[in-house]
C-alpha positions in Angstrom: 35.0 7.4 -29.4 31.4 8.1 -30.6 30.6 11.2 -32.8 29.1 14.5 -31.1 27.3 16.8 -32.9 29.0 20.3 -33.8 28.1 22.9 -36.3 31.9 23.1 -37.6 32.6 21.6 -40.5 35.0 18.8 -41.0 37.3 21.4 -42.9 37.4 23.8 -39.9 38.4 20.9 -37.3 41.3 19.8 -39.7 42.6 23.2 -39.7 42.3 23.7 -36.0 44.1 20.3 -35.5 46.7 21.5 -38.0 46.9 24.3 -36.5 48.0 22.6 -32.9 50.2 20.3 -34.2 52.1 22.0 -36.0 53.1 24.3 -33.3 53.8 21.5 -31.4 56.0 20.1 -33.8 58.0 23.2 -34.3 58.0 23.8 -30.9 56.9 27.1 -31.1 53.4 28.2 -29.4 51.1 29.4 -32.2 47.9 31.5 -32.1 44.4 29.6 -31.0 41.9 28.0 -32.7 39.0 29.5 -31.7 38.4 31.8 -34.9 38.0 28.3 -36.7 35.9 26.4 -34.2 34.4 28.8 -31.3 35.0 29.7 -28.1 32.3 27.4 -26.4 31.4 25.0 -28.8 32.2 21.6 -26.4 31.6 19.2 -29.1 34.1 21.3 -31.4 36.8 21.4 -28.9 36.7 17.4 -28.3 36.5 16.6 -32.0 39.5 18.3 -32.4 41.2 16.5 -29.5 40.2 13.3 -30.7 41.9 14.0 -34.0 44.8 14.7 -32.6 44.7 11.8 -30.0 44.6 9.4 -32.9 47.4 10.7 -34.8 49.6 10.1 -31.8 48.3 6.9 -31.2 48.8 5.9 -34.7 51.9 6.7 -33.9 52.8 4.6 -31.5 51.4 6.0 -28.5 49.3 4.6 -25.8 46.7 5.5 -23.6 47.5 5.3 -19.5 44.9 7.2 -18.6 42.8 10.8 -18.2 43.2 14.2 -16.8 40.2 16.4 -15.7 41.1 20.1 -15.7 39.8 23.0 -14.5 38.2 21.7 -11.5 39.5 24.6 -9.1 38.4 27.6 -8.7 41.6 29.6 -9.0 42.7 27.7 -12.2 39.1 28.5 -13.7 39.8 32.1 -12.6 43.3 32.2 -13.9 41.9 30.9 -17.6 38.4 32.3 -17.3 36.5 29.4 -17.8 33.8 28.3 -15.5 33.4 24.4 -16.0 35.9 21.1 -15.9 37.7 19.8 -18.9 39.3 16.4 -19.3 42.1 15.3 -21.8 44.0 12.1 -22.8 47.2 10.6 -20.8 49.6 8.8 -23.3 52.7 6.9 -22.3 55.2 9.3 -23.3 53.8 12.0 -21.0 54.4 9.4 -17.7 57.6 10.5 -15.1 59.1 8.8 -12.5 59.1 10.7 -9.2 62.3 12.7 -8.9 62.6 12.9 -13.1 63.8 15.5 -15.5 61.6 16.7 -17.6 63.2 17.0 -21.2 63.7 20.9 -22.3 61.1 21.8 -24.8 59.1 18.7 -24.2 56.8 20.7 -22.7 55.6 24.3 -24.3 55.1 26.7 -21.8 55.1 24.7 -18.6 53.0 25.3 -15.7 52.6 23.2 -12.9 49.9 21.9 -10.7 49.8 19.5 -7.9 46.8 16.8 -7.7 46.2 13.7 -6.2 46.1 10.7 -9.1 43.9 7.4 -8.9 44.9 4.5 -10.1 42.0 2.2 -11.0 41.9 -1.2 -10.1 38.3 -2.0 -12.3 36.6 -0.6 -15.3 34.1 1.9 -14.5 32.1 0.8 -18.6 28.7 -1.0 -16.9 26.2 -0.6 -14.5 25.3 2.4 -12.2 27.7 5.3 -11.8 27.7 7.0 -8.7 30.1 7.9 -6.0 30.2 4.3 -4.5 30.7 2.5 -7.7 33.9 5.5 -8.2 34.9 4.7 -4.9 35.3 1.0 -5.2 36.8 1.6 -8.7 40.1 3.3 -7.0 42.8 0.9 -6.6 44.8 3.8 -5.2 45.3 7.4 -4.4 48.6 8.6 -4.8 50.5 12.7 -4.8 50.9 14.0 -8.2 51.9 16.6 -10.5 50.7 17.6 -13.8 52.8 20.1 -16.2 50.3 21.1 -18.2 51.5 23.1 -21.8 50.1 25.3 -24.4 50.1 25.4 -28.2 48.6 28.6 -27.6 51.2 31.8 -27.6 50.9 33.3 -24.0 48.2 30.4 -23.1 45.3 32.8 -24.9 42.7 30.4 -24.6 39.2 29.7 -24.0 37.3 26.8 -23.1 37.0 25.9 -26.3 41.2 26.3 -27.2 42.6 24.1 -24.2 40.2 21.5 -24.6 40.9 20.9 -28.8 45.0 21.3 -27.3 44.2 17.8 -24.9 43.3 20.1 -22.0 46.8 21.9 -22.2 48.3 18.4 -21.2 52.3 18.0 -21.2 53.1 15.6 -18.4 52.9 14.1 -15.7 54.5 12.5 -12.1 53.5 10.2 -10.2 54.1 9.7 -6.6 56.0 6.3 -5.1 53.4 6.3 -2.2 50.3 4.5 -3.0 47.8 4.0 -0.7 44.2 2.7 -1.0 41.4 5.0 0.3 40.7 3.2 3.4 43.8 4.9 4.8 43.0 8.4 2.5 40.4 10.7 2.4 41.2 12.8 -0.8 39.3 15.6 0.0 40.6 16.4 3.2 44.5 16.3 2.0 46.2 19.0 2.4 48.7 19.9 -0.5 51.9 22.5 -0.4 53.7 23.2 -3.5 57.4 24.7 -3.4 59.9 25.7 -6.2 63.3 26.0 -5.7 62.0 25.7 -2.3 59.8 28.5 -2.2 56.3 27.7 -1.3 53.9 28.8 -4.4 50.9 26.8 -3.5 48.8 25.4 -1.2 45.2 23.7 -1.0 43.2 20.9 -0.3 41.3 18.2 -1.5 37.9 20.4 -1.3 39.3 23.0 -3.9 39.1 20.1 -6.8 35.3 20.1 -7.2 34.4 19.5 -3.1 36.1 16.4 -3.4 39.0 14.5 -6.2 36.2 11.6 -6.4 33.3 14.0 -7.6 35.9 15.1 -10.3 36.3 11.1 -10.9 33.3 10.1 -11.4 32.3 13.5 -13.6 35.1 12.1 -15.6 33.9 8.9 -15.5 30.5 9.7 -17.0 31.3 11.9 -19.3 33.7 9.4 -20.3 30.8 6.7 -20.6 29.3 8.9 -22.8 31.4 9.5 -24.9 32.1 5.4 -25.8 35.5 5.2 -24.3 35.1 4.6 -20.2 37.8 4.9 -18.1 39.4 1.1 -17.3 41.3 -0.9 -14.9 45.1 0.1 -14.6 44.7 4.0 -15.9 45.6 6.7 -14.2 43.7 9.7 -13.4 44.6 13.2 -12.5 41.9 14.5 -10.5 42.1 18.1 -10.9 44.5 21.0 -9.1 44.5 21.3 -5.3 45.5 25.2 -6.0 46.4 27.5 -8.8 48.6 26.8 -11.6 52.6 28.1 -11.3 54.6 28.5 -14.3 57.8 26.9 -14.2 61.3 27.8 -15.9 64.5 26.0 -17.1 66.3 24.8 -14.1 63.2 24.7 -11.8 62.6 22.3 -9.2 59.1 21.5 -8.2 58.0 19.6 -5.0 54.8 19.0 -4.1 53.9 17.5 -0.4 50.7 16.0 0.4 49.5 15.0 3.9 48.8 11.7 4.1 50.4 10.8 0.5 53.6 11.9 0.7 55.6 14.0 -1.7 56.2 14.3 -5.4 59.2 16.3 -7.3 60.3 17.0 -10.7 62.7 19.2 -12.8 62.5 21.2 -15.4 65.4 20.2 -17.7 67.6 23.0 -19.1 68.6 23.5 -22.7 
């Protein structure tokens, strides 16, 4: 990824990255970084992810895809932010539909439900607009994104859950696939149930007017930045409705018109 210009100093993003990882190693939620890098510095925040990125790909990790976050208005209102965010998708955040999710794999879990594209060309060259996003999407498919803090009692700003990856954890994937001649992602409908209990509903609209305007957002600011989105990732689009947090034990179903369902479980310890 190319550099982006921030006032904080190299020291200050290595301590912030620290600072994240090792809660994340201890697996114990720690207090945020914005005393070291700012509440709002953009540039700041994304060095920070990238640092962290790396390690895990050094690692051994591998990039599926991207998430954009914060694309609703009631998950902006629940954080207090007022503008998207977009992290990193490795491999070992991927579940099958119907999955456990491992206890503790996730800190703090809270779920959303999106709908995910999986592309089917790069989106690196050329003109970027909502036709060239649109022809990009192999398919649309139901999703669900259990998104985690490093940050005790998810106190962040803008600037703390974008150096955490966007508060990424994991994420599940629908088994229906379909291509968007037979979708329209905005006009999906979405209901979200735990344990059976409805928690959630939306629509397509509620990420950004539309899951392709969040795409291609992504997709530019991800052309930007020198790494564009390619063929075979997956994207999360954004949340359909709020954010629910989940506990031990939970089950979480998401149903989508036109795309089916998605469920996972929370593991227990």
């Amino acid at each position: 990824m190319t550099e982006t210009t921030t006032g904080v100093d190299a020291a200050a993003l290595s301590a912030a990255a620290g600072r994240l990882r090792d809660a994340d190693r201890a697996g114990v939620p720690g207090p945020p970084v914005r005393d070291l890098i700012g509440r709002d510095d953009v540039a700041a925040a994304y060095a920070v992810q990238q640092l962290l990125v790396a390690e895990r790909i050094a690692a051994g990790r591998r990039v599926v895809g991207r998430k954009i976050g914060l694309t609703s208005a009631a998950v902006q209102a629940q954080l207090g932010v007022d503008q998207p965010d977009f992290g990193v998708l490795l491999d070992d955040m991927a579940y099958e539909d119907g999955d456990t999710i491992p206890a503790g794999s996730v800190l703090q879990p809270r779920v959303e439900a999106e709908v995910a594209f999986v592309l089917g060309s790069d989106l690196a060259e050329g003109p970027l607009g909502i036709d060239e996003v649109r022809a990009a999407v192999a398919s649309a498919t139901a999703a669900l994104e259990i998104c985690g803090s490093r940050v005790a009692d998810w106190d962040i700003s803008f600037g703390d859950t974008v150096a955490d990856n966007a508060s990424a954890g994991a994420f599940v994937l629908g088994r229906q696939r379909l291509p968007l001649t037979d979708v329209e992602p905005r006009e999906v409908a979405m209901t979200m149930t735990v344990n059976d209990q409805e928690v959630a509903t939306g629509t397509g609209e509620a990420c950004l007017g539309d899951p392709l305007a969040a795409l291609l957002w992504l997709a530019r600011q991800a052309r930007e930045l020198g790494e564009p989105l390619r063929a075979g990732q997956v994207v999360l689009s954004g949340a359909l409705g709020p954010m629910r947090a989940v506990h031990p034990g939970d089950r979480v179903t998401a149903s989508f018109t036109g795309l089916g369902a998605v469920s996972v479980v929370i593991g227990e310890k």
